[in-house]
N, C-alpha and C positions, 0 to 999 in steps of 0.2 A: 938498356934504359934503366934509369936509376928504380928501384923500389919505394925509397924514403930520400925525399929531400926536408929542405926546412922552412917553414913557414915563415921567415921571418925575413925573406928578401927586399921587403917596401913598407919601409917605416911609417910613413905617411899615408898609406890604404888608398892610393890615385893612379893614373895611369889613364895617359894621352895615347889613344888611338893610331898607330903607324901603317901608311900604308903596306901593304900586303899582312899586314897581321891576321891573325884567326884565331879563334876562345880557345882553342887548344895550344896555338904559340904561347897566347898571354897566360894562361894557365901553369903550365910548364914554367915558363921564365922567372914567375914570382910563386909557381907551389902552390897555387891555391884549387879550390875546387870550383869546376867549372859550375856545379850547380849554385856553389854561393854568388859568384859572379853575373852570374843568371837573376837570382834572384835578391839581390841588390841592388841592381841596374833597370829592374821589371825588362828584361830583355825581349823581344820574340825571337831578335834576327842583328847580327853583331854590326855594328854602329860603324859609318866610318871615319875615316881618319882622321886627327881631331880631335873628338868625341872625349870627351874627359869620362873613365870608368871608377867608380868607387871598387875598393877592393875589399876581402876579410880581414881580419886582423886575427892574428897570428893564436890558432885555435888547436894545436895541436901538430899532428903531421901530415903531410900527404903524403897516401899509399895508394901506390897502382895495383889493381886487383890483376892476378895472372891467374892465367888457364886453369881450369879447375877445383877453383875456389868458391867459396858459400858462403853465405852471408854470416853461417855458423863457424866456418874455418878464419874467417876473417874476423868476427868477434872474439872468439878466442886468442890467435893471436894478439892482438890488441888489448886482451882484457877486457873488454866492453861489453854490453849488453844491449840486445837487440832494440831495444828505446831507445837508448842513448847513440845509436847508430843513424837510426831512423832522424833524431832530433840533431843531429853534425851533419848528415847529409839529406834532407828535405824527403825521403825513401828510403828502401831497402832493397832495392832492385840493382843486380850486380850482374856485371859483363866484363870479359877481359880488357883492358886496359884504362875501364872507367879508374877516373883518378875520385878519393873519397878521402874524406879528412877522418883521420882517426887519433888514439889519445898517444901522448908524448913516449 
């Protein structure tokens, strides 16, 4: 699995709903973070097919956290600073393969 993809795969920040899809396909496919998606959408529970989704716009990178890793080893790498972590992704709460936007 990649580490870093790019943000910048859907110009237009939309995205119609396909069947069989899941917030983690559509996540992955355009790089975005599933909590912004979440939380743009006011989501509870993934929409279906159809469903027109607004996306992010293109905020940096997304970075899959691997095994190991803390919120401090993650800010470091990245540069960032645990507010500025906290305020790109909605928390600071980290798990292996959450995906989290982080800076360029």
């Amino acid at each position: 699995m990649r580490e870093l993809c790019s943000a910048d795969q859907n110009p237009l920040g939309l995205h119609v709903v396909e069947e069989g899809e899941t917030l983690v396909s559509l996540c992955e496919k355009y790089c975005v973070s599933e909590h912004e998606v979440i939380r743009l959408n006011g989501l509870h529970a993934f929409p279906p097919p159809g469903t027109v989704l607004l996306l992010p716009p293109p905020a940096g990178k997304v970075y899959v956290v691997q095994p190991g890793e803390t919120l401090s080893s993650v800010c470091k790498k990245f540069d960032m600073s645990e507010e500025e972590f906290a305020a790109r992704n909605g928390d600071t709460f980290l798990y292996p393969m959450r995906r989290v936007l982080v800076k360029e």
